[in-house]
C-alpha positions in Angstrom: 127.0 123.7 -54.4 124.6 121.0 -55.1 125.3 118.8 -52.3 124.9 122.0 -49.7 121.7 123.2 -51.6 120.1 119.3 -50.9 122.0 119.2 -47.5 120.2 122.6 -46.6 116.7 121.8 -48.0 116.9 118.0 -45.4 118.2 120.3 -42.4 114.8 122.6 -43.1 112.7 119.7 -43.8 110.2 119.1 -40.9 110.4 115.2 -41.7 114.0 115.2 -41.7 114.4 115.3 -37.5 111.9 112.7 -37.3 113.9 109.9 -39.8 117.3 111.4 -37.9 115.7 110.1 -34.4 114.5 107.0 -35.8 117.3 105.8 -37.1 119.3 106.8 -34.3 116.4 104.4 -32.2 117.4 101.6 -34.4 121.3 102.0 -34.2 120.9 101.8 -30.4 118.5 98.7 -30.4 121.1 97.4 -32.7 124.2 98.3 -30.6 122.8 97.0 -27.4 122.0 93.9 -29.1 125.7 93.0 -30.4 128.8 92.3 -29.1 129.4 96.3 -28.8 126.5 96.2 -25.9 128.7 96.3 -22.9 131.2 98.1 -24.6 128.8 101.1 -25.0 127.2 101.1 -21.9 130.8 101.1 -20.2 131.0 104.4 -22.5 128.1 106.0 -21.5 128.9 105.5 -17.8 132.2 107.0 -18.1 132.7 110.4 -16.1 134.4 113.4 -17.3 134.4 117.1 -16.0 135.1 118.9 -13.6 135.5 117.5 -10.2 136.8 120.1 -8.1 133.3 122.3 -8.9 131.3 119.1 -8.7 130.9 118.6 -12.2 132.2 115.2 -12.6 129.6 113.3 -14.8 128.5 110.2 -16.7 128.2 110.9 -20.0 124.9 109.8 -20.2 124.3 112.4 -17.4 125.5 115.1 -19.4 123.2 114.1 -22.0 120.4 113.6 -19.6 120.4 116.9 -17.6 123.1 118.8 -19.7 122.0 118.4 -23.1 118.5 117.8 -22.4 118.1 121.1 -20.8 118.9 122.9 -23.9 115.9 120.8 -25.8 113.8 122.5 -22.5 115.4 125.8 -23.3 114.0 125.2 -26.9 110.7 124.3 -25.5 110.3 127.3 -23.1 110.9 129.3 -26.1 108.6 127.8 -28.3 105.9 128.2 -25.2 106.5 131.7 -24.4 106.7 132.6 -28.6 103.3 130.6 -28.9 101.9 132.5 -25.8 102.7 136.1 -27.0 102.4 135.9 -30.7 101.4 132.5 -31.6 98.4 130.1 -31.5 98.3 130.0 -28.2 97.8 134.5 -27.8 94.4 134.4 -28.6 91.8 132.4 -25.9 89.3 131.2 -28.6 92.4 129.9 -30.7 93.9 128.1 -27.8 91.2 127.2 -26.0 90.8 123.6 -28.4 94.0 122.5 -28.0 94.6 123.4 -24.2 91.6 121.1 -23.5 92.5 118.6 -26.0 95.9 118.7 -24.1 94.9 118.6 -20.8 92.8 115.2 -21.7 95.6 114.1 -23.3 97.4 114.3 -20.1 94.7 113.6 -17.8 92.9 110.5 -19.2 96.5 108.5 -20.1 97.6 109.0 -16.6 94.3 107.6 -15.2 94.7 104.4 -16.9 97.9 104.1 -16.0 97.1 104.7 -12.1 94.3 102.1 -12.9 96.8 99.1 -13.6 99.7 100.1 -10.9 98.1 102.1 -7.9 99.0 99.7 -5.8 102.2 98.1 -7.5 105.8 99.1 -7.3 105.5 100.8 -10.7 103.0 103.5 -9.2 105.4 106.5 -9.3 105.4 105.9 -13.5 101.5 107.4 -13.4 103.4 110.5 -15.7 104.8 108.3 -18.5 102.2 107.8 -21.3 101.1 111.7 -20.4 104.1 112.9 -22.9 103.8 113.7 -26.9 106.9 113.5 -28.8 106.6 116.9 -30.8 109.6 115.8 -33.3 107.8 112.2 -34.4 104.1 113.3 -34.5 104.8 116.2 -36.6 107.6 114.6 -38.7 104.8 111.6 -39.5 101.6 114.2 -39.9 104.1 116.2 -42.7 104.6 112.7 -44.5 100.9 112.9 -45.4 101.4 116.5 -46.9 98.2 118.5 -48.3 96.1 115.7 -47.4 95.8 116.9 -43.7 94.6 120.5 -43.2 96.9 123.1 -41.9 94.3 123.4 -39.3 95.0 119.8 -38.0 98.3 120.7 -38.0 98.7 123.7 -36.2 96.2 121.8 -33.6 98.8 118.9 -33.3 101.8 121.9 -32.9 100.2 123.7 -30.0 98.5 121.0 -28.5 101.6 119.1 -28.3 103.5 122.6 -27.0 100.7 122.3 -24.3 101.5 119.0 -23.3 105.1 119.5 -23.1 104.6 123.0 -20.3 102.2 120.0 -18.8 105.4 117.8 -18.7 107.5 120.7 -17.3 105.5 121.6 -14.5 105.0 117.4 -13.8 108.8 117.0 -14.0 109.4 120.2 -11.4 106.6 119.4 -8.9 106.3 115.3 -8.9 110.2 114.4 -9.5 112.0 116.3 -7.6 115.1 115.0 -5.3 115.6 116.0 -1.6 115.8 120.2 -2.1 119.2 122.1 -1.2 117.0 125.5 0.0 120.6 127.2 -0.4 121.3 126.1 -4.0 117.6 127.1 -4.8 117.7 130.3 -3.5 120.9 131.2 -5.5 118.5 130.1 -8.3 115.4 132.9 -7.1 118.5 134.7 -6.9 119.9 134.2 -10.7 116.3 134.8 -12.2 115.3 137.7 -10.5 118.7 139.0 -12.2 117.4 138.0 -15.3 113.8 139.5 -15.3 115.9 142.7 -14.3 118.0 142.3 -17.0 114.3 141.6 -19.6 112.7 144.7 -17.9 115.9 147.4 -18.5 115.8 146.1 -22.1 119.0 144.5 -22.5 118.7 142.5 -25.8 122.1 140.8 -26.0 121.8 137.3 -25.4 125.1 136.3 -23.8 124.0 138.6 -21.1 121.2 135.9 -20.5 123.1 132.9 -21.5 126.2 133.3 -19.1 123.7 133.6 -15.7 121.8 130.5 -17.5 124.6 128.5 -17.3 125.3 129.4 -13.5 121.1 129.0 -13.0 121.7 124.9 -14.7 124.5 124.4 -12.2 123.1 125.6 -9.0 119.3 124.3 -10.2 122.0 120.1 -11.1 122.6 121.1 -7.3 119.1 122.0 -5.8 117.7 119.1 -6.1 115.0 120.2 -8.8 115.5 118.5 -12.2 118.1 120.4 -13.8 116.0 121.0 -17.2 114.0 123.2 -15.5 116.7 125.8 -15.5 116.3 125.8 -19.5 112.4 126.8 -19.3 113.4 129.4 -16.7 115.8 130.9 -19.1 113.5 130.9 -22.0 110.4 132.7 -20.2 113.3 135.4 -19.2 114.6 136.3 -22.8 113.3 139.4 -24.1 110.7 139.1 -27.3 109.2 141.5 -29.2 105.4 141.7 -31.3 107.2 143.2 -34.0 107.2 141.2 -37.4 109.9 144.0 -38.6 112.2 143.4 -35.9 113.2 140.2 -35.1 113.7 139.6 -31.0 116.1 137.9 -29.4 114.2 134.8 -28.5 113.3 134.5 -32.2 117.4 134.5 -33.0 118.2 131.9 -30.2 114.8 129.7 -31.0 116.2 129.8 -34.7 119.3 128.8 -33.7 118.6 126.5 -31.3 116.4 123.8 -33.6 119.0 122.2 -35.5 121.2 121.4 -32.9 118.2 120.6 -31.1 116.6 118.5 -33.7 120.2 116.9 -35.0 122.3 116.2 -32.4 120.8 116.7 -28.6 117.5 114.5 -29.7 119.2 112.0 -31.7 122.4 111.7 -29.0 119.4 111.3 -26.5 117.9 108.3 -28.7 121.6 106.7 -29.0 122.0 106.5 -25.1 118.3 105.9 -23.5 117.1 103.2 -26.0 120.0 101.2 -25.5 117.7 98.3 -24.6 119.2 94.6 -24.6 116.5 92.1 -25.8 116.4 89.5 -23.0 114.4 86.7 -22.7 113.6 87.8 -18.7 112.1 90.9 -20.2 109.8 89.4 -22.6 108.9 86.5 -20.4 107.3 89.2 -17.8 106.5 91.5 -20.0 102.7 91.4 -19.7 102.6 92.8 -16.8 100.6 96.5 -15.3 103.7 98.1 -16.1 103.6 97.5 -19.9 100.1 97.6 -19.4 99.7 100.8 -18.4 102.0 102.6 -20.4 100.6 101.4 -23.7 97.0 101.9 -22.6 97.7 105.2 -21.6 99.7 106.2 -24.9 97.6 104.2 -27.4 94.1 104.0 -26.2 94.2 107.2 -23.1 95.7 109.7 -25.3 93.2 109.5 -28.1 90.3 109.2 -26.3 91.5 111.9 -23.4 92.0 114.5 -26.1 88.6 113.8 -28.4 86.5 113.8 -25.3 88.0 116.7 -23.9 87.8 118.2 -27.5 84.2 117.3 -27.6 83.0 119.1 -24.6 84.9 122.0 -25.3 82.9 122.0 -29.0 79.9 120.9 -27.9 79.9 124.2 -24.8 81.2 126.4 -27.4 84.2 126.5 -25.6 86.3 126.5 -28.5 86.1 126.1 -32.4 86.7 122.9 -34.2 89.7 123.2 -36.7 89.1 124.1 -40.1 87.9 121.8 -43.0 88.2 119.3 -40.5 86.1 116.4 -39.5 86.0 114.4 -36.3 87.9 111.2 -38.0 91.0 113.6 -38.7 90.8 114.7 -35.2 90.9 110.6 -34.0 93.8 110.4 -36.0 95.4 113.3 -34.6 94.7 111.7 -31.1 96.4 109.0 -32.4 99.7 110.5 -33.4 99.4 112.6 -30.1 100.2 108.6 -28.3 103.8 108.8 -29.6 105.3 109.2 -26.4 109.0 108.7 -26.9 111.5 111.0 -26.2 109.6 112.4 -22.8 108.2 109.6 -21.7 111.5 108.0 -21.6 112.7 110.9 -19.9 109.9 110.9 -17.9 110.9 106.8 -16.8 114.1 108.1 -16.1 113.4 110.2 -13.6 110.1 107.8 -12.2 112.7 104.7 -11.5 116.1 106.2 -11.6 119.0 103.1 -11.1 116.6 100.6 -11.8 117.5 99.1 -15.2 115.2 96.1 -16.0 112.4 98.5 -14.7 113.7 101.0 -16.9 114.0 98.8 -19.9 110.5 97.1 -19.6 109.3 101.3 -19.2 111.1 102.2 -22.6 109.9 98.7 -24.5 106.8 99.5 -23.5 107.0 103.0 -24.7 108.5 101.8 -28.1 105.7 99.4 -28.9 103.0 101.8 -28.1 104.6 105.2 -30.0 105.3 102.8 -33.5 101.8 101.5 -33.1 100.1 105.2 -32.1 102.0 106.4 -35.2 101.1 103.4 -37.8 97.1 104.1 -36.7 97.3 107.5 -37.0 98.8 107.9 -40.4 96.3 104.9 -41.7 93.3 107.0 -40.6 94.3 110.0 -41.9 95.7 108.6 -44.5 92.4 107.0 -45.5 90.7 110.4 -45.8 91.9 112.4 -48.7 91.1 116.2 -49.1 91.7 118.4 -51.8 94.9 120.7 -51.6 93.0 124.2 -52.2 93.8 125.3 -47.8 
């Protein structure tokens, strides 16, 4: 009983996802720098599945647009939850952290366009736009009372903005050649399923089963297949109610450890995979790097404090409680850990093209460890008493 009471109290802990994924990061850098390297990548590029419906995948495709859409499923819900009920229902409670977020998005992508609009590397412009919820929330609860629940919440929705930013990037910027048949099946699917919200049908396998058939025929459209998970989540029926808990409260709930312990972290093992070579390094400098790690490091705090500003400074919004503007620099900070989406993101921006992909995810390392080391120093530097 003791080990299951400790095991329960890590599984709730909001730090524990973010030590899972890291040393997940580690074992892979560690794999795909040993004599298990080609071994591994041999595994992850091993089909399986179903060939006669057209399901015959790598595995690291599975993980990629199977698993991965579950994570988006997670996210939709989070959004839609945050939108109804949560920080994001009321427009003077929002409006700090949609602006903070759209700088965040805006200013990174900039630089980034600055170094490589006219390289090979110009279809990455999306990479340093991405916050990695799980990592900038597991390293703002390492510093405990000594950041304001106000910061934190901030960081939460801001980075649940960011990530609808990320959707809607993914689904109009990175989208295949479209199959108008398979995507009308798709209109077809979540029509069914906004019938099914509006007649009140609460039981979520009534939901899940059509989501499945919505991924398979969204894999085939052409349109990133993740994008069937948000669909999904806007379409589950929710409730005000703090007697009653809705349905998307029950799957949400159910959804984050699986989410946070074994899609994440099996995304970490096979994307960051990344065999030090000395080719890589010897071209590393290049607007490639350069641009991601300006845009994560340097655009992302300075998109969302300017942004933040102006919306202060027009009484747009209100600044976050017993908060000063070095907290909010620090926040900025933590809001340059890019990781899991802007590997996705690379992914998608130079699909089949490995060393590209590797200098992308190098890049992306370097600048989340160093957004995350600066951000937890600054607020770290600033104690405040634990009376909010």
């Amino acid at each position: 009983m003791i080990l299951s009471k400790y095991f329960q109290q890590f599984i709730h802990n909001s730090k524990s996802s973010g030590i899972v994924l890291i040393v997940c990061v580690l074992v892979s850098l560690l794999i795909a720098n040993s004599s298990l390297s080609l071994s591994f990548q041999n595994f992850l590029d091993s089909k399986f599945g179903f060939e006669a419906f057209h399901l015959d995948y790598s595995v690291s495709v599975w993980i990629n647009d199977g698993l991965m859409a579950i994570f988006f499923l997670l996210v939709g819900l989070e959004i839609k939850r945050e939108l109804l009920e949560g920080e994001l229902s009321d427009i003077k409670k929002a409006s700090l952290p949609i602006f903070a977020a759209v700088g965040g998005m805006l200013i990174p992508a900039l630089i980034y366009f600055s170094f490589n609009h006219d390289t090979d590397y110009k279809n990455g412009w999306a990479i340093p736009m991405a916050t990695d919820i799980a990592f900038s929330l597991a390293i703002i609860s390492l510093l405990g009372k000594s950041v304001p629940n106000s910061l934190k919440i901030f960081l939460s929705a801001l980075a649940i903005v960011d990530d609808l930013g990320a959707i809607i990037v993914i689904a109009l910027f990175y989208t295949d050649q479209i199959d108008w048949l398979s995507l009308g099946i798709c209109g077809g699917i979540t029509v069914l399923l906004i019938i099914l919200n509006k007649s009140g049908i609460k039981n979520l396998i009534f939901y899940l089963i059509p989501g499945l058939f919505l991924w398979y025929f969204m894999h085939h459209s052409g349109i990133h297949a993740t994008i069937a998970g948000v669909i999904l989540a806007f379409t589950i029926p929710t409730n005000i109610s703090e007697i009653e808990i809705s349905p998307l409260e029950k799957l949400e709930g159910k959804l984050h450890i699986p989410v946070s312990f074994a899609i994440m972290p099996l995304f970490a093992l096979a994307n960051t995979n990344i065999t030090f070579q000395k080719e890589i390094f010897e071209g590393f400098i290049n607007p490639l790097s350069m641009g991601i790690i300006g845009g994560l490091l340097i655009g992302k705090v300075l998109g969302i404090n300017l942004f933040s500003w102006m919306a202060i400074k027009f009484k747009w919004a209100e600044f976050p409680a017993y908060s000063a503007w070095k907290e909010m620099i620090g926040v900025g900070f933590l809001a340059g850990i890019g990781f899991t989406m802007s590997i996705f993101v690379s992914l998608l921006a130079f699909p089949n093209e490995i060393e590209i992909q590797n200098v992308a995810k190098i890049s992306i390392l370097i600048a989340s460890v160093l957004s995350g080391i600066v951000g937890y120093i600054i607020l770290r530097s600033k104690k405040k008493p634990s009376n909010y």
